[in-house]
Z-matrix of the N, CA and C atoms (Angstrom, degrees):
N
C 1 1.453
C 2 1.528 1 108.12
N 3 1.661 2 121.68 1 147.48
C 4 1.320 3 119.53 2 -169.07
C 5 1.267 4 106.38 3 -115.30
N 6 1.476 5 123.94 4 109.64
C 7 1.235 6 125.32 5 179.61
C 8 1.502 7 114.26 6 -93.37
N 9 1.498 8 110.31 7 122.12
C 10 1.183 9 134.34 8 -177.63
C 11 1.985 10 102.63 9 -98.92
N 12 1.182 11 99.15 10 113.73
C 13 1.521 12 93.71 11 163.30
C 14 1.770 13 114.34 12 -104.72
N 15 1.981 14 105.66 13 143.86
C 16 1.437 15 93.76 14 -162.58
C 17 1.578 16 95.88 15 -57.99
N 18 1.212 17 98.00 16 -43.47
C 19 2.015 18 110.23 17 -155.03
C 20 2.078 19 94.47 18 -32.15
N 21 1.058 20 122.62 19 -43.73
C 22 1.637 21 150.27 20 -161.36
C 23 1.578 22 95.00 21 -73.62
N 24 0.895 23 132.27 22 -68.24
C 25 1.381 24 137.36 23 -164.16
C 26 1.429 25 116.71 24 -88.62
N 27 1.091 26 125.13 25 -18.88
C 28 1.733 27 143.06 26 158.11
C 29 1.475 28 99.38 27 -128.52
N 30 1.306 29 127.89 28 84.74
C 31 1.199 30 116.67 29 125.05
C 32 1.223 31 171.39 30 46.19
N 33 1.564 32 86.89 31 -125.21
C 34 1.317 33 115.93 32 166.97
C 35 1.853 34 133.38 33 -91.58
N 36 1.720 35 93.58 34 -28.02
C 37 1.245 36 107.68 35 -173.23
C 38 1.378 37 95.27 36 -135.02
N 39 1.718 38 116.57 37 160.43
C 40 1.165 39 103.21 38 164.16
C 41 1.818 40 82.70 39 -158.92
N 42 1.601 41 103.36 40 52.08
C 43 1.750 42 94.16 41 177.34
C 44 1.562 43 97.65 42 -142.18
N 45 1.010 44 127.02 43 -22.20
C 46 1.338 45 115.63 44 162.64
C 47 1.654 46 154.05 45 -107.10
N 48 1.107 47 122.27 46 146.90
C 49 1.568 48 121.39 47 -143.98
C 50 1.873 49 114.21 48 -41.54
N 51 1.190 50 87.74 49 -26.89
C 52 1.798 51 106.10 50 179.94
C 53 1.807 52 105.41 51 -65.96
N 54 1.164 53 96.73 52 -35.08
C 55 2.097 54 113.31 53 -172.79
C 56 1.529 55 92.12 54 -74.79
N 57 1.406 56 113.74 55 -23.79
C 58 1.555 57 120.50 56 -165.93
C 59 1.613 58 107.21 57 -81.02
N 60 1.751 59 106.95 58 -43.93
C 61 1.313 60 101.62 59 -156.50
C 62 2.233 61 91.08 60 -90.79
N 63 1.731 62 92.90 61 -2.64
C 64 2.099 63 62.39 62 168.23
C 65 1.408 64 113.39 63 -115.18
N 66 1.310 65 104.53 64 29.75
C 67 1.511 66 117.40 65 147.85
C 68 1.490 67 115.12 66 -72.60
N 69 1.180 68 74.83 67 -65.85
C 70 2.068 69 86.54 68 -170.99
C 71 1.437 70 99.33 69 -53.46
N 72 1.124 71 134.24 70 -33.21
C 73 1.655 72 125.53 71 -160.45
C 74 1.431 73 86.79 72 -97.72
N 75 1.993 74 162.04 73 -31.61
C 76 0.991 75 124.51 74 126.91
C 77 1.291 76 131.27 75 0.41
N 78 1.269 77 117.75 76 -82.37
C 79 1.037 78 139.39 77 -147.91
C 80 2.079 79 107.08 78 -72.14
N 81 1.437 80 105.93 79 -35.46
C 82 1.341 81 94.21 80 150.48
C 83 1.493 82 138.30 81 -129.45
N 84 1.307 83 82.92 82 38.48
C 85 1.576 84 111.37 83 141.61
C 86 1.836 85 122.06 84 -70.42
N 87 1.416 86 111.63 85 -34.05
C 88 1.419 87 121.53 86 -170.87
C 89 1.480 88 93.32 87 -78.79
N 90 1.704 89 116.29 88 -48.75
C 91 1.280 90 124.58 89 -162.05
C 92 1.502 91 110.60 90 -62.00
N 93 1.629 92 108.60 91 -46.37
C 94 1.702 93 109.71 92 -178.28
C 95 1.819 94 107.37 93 -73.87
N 96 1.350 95 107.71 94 -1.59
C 97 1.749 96 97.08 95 156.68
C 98 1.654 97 114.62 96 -117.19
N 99 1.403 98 95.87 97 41.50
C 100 1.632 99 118.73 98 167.99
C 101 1.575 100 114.47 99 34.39
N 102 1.844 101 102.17 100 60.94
C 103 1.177 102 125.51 101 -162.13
C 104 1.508 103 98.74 102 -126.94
N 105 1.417 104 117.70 103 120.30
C 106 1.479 105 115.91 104 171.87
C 107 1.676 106 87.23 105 -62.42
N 108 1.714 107 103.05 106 -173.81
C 109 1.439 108 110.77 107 -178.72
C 110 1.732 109 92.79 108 -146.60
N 111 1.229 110 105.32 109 132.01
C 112 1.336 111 111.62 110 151.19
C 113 1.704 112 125.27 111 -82.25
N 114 0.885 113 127.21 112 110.76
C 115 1.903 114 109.84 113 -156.88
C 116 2.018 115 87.66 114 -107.41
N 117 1.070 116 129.00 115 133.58
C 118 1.377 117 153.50 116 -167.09
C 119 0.971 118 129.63 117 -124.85
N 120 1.634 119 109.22 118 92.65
C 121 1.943 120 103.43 119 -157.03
C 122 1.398 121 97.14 120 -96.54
N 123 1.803 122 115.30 121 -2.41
C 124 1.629 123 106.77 122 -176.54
C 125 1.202 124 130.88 123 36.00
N 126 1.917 125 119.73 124 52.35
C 127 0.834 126 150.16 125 167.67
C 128 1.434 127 108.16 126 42.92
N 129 1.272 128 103.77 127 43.86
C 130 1.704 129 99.22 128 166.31
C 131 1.746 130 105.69 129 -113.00
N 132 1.649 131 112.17 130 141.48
C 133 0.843 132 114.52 131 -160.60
C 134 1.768 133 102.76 132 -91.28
N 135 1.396 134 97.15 133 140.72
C 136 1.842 135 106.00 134 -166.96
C 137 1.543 136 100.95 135 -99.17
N 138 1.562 137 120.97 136 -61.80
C 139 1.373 138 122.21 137 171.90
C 140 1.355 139 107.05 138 49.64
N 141 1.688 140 117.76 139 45.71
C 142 1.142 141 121.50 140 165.60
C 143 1.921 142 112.47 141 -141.86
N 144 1.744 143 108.98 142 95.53
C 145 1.076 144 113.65 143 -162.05
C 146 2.001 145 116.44 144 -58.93
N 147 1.383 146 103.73 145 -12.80
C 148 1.613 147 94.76 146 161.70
C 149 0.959 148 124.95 147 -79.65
N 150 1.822 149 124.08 148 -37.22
C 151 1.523 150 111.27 149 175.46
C 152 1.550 151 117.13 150 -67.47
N 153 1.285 152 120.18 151 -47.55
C 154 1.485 153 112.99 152 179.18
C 155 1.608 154 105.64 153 -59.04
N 156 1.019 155 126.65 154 -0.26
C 157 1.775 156 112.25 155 -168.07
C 158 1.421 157 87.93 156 -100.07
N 159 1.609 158 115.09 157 -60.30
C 160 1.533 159 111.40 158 174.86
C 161 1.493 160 123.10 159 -50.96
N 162 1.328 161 98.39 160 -34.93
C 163 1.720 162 93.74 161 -163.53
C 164 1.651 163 121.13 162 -87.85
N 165 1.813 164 104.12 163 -18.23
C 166 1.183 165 120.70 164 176.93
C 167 1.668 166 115.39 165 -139.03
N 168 1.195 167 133.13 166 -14.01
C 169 1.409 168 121.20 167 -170.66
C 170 1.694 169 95.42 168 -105.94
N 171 1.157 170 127.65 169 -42.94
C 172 0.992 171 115.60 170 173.03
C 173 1.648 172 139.04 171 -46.93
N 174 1.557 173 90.35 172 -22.70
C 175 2.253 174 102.01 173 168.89
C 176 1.578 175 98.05 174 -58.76
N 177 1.278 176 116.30 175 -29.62
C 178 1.526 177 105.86 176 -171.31
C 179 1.789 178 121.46 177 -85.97
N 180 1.454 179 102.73 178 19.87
C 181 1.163 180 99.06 179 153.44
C 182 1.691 181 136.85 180 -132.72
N 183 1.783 182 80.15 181 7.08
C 184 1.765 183 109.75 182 153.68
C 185 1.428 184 119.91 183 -67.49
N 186 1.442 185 98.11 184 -47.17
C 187 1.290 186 116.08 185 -162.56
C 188 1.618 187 118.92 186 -133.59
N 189 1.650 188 113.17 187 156.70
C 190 1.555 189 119.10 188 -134.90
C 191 1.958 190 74.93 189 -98.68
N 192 1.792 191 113.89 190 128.45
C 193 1.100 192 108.08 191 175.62
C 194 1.239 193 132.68 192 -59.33
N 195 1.759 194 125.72 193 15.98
C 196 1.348 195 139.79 194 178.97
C 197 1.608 196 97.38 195 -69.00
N 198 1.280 197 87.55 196 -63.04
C 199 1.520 198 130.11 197 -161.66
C 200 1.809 199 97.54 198 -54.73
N 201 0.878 200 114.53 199 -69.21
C 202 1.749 201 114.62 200 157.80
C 203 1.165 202 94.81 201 -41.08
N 204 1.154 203 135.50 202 -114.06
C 205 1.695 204 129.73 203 -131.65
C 206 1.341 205 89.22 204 -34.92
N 207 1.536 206 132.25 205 -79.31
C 208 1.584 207 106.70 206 -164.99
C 209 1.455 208 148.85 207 -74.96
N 210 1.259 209 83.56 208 25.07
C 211 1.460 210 105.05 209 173.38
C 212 1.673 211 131.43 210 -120.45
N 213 1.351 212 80.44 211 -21.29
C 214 1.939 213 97.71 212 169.94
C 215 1.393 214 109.66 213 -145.56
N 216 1.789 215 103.25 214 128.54
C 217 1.212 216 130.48 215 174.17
C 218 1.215 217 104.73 216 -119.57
N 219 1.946 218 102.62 217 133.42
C 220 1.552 219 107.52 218 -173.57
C 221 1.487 220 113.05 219 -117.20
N 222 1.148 221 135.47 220 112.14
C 223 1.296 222 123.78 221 -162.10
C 224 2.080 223 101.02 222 -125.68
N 225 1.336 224 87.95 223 165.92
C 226 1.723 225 79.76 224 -178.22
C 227 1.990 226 115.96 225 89.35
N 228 1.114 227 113.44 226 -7.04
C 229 0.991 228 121.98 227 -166.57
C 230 1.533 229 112.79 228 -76.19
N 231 1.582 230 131.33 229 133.38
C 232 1.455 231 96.53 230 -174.17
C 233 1.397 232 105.28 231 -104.38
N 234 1.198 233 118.40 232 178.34
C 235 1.582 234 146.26 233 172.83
C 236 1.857 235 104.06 234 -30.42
N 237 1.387 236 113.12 235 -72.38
C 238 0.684 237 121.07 236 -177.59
C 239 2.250 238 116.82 237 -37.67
N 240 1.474 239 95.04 238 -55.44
C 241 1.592 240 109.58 239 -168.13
C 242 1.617 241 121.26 240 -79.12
N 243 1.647 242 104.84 241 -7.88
C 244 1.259 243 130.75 242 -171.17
C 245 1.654 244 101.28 243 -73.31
N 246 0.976 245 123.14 244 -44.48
C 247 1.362 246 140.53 245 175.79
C 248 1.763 247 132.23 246 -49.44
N 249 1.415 248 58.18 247 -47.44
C 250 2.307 249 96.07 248 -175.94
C 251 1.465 250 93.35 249 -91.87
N 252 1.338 251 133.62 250 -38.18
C 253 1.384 252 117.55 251 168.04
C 254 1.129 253 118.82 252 -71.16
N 255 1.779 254 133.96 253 -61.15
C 256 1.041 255 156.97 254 131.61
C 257 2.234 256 96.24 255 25.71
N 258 1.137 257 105.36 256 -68.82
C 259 1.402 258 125.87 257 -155.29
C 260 1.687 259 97.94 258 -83.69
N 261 0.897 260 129.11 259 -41.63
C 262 1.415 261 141.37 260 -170.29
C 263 1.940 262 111.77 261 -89.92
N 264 1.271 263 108.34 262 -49.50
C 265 1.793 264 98.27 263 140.52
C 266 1.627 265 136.38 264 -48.32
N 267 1.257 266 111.59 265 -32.12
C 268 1.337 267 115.40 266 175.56
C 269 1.149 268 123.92 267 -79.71
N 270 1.809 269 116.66 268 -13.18
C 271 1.351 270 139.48 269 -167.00
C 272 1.864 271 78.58 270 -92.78
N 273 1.239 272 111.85 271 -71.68
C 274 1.549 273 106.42 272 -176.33
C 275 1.497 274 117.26 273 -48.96
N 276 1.160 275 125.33 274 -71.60
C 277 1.343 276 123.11 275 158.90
C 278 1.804 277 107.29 276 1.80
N 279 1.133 278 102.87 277 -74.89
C 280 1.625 279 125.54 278 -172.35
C 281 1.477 280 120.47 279 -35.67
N 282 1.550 281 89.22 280 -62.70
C 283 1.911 282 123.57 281 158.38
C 284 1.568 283 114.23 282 -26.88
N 285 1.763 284 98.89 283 -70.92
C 286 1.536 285 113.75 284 -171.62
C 287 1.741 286 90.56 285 -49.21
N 288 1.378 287 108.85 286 -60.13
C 289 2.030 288 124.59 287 -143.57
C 290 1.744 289 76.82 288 -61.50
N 291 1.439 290 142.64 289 -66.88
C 292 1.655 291 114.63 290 173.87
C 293 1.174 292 130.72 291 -60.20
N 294 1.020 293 115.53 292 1.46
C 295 1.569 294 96.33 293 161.44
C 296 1.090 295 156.69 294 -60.26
């Protein structure tokens, strides 16, 4: 399994949509070398609804949410951002299901 930590892969930023999309392109970067991903926010709080949408809700309208759960595990995440992600996958989710 390929553990990606955010702090590692953003840096510098971890609030804007651009910080978002080189998450996400990490992240299937791990996948096209047929690597689940552990993704590791190490309980720092992000509370920024473009990077989590870019960096994580948006795979879910690439990809079939089966296919996510076993392929990406998110740990480290806090209380607060769980919610705001939580809500913003389901918006994608939604997206993909009209398409």
């Amino acid at each position: 399994m390929a553990r990606l930590r955010v702090r590692d892969v953003c840096p510098d930023s971890r609030v804007l949509r651009a910080d978002g999309q080189r998450l996400r392109a990490a992240i299937e970067d791990a996948w096209r070398a047929e690597e689940p991903v552990e993704l590791d926010f190490d309980g720092e709080l992000i509370a920024s609804i473009s990077f989590l949408d870019e960096g994580v809700a948006v795979l879910f309208v690439d990809h079939d949410a089966e296919s996510i759960r076993t392929r990406l595990r998110i740990v480290g995440l806090t209380e607060p951002d769980r919610p705001m992600l939580n809500g913003l996958v389901a918006k994608r989710r939604a997206q993909r299901t009209a398409a």
